[in-house]
N, C-alpha and C positions, 0 to 999 in steps of 0.2 A: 504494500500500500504506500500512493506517497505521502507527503509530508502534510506541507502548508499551501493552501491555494487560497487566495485572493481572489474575490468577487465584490466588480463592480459593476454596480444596477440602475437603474433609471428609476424602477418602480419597484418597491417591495410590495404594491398590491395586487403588480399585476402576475396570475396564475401561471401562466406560462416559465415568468421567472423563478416564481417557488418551486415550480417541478424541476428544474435543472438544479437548483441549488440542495436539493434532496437527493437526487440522481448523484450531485459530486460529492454530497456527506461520504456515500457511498467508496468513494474510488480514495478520497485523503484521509488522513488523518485527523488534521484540522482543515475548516472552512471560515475562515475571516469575510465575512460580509460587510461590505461600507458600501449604503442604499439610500435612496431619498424616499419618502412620502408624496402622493399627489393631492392635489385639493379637489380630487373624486376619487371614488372608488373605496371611501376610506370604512374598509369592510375589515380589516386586520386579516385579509389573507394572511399575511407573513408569518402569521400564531403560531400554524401547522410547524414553521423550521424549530420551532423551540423544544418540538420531539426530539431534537438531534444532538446529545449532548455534546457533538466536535464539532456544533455551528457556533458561532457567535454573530450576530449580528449589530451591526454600528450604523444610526439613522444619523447619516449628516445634514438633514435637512431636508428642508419642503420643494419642489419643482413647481412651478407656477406656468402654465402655457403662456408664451409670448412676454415672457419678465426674462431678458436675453443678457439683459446686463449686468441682474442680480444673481442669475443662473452660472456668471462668470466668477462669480465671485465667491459663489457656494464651491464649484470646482477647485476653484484655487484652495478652500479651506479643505478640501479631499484630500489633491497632492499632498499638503504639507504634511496631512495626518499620517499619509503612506510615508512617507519618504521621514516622518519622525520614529515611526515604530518600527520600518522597513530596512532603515538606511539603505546604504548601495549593496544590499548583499542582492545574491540571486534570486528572484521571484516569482513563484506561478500564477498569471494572474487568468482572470476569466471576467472575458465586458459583453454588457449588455450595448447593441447601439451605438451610431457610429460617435455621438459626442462622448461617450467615455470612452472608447476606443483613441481617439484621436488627444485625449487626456493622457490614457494610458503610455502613448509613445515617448513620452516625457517621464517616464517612469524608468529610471536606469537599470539594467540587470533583468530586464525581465524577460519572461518567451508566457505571450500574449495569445490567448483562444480567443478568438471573436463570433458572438450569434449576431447571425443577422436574421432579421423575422420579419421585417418590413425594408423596402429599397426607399427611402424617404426621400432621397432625390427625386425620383420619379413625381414627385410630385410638383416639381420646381422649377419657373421658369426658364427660358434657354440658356442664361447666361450663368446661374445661379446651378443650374444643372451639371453644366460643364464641370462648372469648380467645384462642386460637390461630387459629383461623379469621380474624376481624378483623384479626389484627395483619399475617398472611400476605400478603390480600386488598389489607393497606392499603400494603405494600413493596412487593409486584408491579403495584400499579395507578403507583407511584413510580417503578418502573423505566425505563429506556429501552425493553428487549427485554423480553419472556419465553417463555425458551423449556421450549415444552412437548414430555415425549415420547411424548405421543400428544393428540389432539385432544378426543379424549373427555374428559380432564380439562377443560378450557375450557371445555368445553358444557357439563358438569356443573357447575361447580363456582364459575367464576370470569369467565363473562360479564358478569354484571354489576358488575365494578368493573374488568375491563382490557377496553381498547378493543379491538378487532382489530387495528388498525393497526398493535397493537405484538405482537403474538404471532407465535413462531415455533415450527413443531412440524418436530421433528428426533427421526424417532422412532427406537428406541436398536437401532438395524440394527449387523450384524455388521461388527466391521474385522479384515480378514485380513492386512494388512500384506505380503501375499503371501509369507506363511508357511505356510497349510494350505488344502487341495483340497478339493471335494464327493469325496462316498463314493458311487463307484459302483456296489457292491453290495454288497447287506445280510448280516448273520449268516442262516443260513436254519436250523440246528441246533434251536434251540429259541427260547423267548418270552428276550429278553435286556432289561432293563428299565434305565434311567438314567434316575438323579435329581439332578440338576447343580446348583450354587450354593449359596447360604445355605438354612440346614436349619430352618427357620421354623414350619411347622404339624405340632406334636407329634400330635395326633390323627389327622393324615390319616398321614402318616410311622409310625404305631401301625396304623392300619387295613394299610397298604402292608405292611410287613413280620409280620404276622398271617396276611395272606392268601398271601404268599411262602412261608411257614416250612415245610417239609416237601415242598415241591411241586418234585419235582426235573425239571419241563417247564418250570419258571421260573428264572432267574439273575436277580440284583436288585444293582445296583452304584451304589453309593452316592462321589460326588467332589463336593467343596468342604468346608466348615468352617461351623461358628457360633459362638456365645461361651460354648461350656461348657454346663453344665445341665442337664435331664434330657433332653434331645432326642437329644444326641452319646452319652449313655449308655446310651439304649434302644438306637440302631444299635451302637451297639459291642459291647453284650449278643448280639443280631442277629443281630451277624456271628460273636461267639463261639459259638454254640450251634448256627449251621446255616451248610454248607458252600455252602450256594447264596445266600448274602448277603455281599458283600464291599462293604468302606472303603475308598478308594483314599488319601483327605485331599485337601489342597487342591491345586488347580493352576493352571498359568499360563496366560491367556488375553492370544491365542489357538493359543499354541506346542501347546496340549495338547489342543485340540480334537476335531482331527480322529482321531489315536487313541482317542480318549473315544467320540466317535461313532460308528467305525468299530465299536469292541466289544458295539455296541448295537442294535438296533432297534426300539425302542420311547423314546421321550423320556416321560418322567413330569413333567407340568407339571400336576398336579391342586390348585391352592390353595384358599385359603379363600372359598368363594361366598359367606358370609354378609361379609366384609368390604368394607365398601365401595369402601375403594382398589380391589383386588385384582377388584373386578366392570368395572373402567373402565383398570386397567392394562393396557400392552401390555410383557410382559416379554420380554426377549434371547431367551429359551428358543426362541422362536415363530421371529425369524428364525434362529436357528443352527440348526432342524430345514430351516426351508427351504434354506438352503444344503448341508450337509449331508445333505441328501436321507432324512432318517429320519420315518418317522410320526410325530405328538405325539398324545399324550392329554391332554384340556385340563375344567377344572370346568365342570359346565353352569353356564348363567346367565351368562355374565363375556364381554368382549369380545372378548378374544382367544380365545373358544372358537368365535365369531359367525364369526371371519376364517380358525379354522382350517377351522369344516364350509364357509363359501364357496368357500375354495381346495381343499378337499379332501386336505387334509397329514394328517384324522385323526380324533379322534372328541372327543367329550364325554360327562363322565361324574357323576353323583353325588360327592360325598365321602363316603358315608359305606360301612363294611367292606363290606355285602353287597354293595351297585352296583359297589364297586371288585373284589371277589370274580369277580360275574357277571362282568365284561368281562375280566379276564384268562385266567377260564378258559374263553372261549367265544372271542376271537379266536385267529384262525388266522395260520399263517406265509403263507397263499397271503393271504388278507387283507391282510398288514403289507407284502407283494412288493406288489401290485397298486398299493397307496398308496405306496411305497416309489418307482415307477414314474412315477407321477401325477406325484410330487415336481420327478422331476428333469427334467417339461417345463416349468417354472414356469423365467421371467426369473431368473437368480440376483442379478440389477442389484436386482432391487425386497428384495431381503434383505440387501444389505451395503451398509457407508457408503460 
């Protein structure tokens, strides 16, 4: 086993990070955590690491979306913490995300794993892209590891400046902690629709609830959080104004799962097809339906719409109101059973870490 590894995090709330950081309990000795907190999601996911008597975990502070200068200055209070308890000896470290990554390079002695879970440039004007792009390309190809969570990003993206040799794809599969069950059997009452996680694409999220309002053979239940805006405003209006739209707010993954899923049968996974990340991501949503055993609807065009019609977990659909319109009001309960069924001959091995 080895020694001492260093983890740095963007979010100790977000899931995805706790499960790796669980996963490394596993491989070191010790696991040095230095993590921020966000001003959502503040569910205390990170409780779970405290099973692990060789974690420690260090909150150096809050992240704030779009506070870019106070975010600098938190970083700088990181380094100094590393490099007072670290000095220049040799270091295993492991980063979340390309802004502690590019922290990390400044870190002397070290051989650097880097996850990458989202391409954030991608979302970034031309010029902005460039120099993000490069500078991404040029930390990852520096790295010891990188791990990707999904393959598609590689091939797309970053063949040409990281070798294979050094790529790992650990794609961001369910951890159950053996805390919650597959759902045996579906609501069969009416269309029961969830929309899980960060609340992200205002327009689709506007078409979805348009096409709900009034339609009392639909329930639409809206669980997690975002940072405010007009996105949380429109659902809250949503739900103010019609009895078949309900907010639950944020929850704890994966305590809260399988109640979330159970009150469902329909997963809403429709994002942005014109994004490029988002055409090559494979998000959690996908495996927690196949565990879970609930149908997904997923944007055409996008990868994980490729793997839901292969496996047969569900369908693909336009984003825009009418395509979203048609397919609500034309699938069937016997439809959503039949898939529902499909589901739960699928390995659950191949859906959880």
């Amino acid at each position: 086993m080895n020694n001492v590894l260093i983890v740095l995090a963007q979010s100790l709330e977000q899931p995805r990070i706790v499960k790796r950081i669980n996963q490394k309990a596993k491989e070191y000795e010790k696991v040095h955590v230095y993590g921020f907190t966000r001003n959502v999601h503040a569910v205390q996911n990170h409780k779970v690491l405290e099973e692990n008597d060789n974690v420690t975990i260090n909150v150096v502070g809050q992240l704030k979306n779009n506070q870019y200068f106070r975010r600098a200055f938190v970083f700088l209070k990181l380094l100094s913490l590393i490099y007072a308890k670290y000095g220049l000896r040799k270091k295993s470290i492991y980063v979340f995300g390309l802004d502690l990554r590019a922290l990390s390079f400044f870190i002397m002695n070290a051989n650097v794993d880097y996850e990458i879970s989202d391409i954030v440039w991608l979302y970034s004007g031309k010029t902005k892209r460039k120099l993000m792009s490069f500078l991404d390309k040029f930390l990852a190809g520096k790295s010891r590891k990188v791990v990707f969570t999904t393959k598609s990003f590689y091939d797309g993206y970053y063949k040409d400046k990281v070798s294979e040799s050094q790529v790992i794809v650990k794609e961001n599969k369910l951890e159950t902690y053996n805390r919650v069950g597959s759902v045996e059997q579906i609501q069969t009452d009416k269309l029961r629709i969830s929309y899980i996680g960060a609340f992200r694409y205002a327009e689709i999220i506007k078409n979805l609830t348009d096409v709900v309002v009034g339609n009392e053979d639909i329930i639409l239940n809206f669980y997690g959080a975002t940072h405010g805006g007009k996105i949380i405003e429109d659902i809250e209006k949503a739900v103010n104004e019609n009895s078949n739209i309900h907010y639950h707010g944020p929850f704890k993954n994966p305590d809260d799962l399988e109640k979330i899923y159970e009150a469902n049968n329909l997963n809403f996974v429709v994002y942005d097809n014109t994004l490029e990340n988002e055409k090559v991501a494979m998000p959690n949503k996908y495996y927690e339906s196949g565990f879970f055993n609930i149908p997904i609807v997923c944007a055409k065009g996008t990868y994980v719409g490729e793997r839901v019609l292969e496996n047969k977990m569900g369908w693909t659909i336009d984003t825009d109101k009418n395509s979203i319109s048609d397919f609500l009001n034309t699938i069937t309960i016997s439809e959503l059973m039949d898939c529902h069924e499909n589901i739960k001959t699928l390995d659950k091995q191949y859906f959880v870490a």
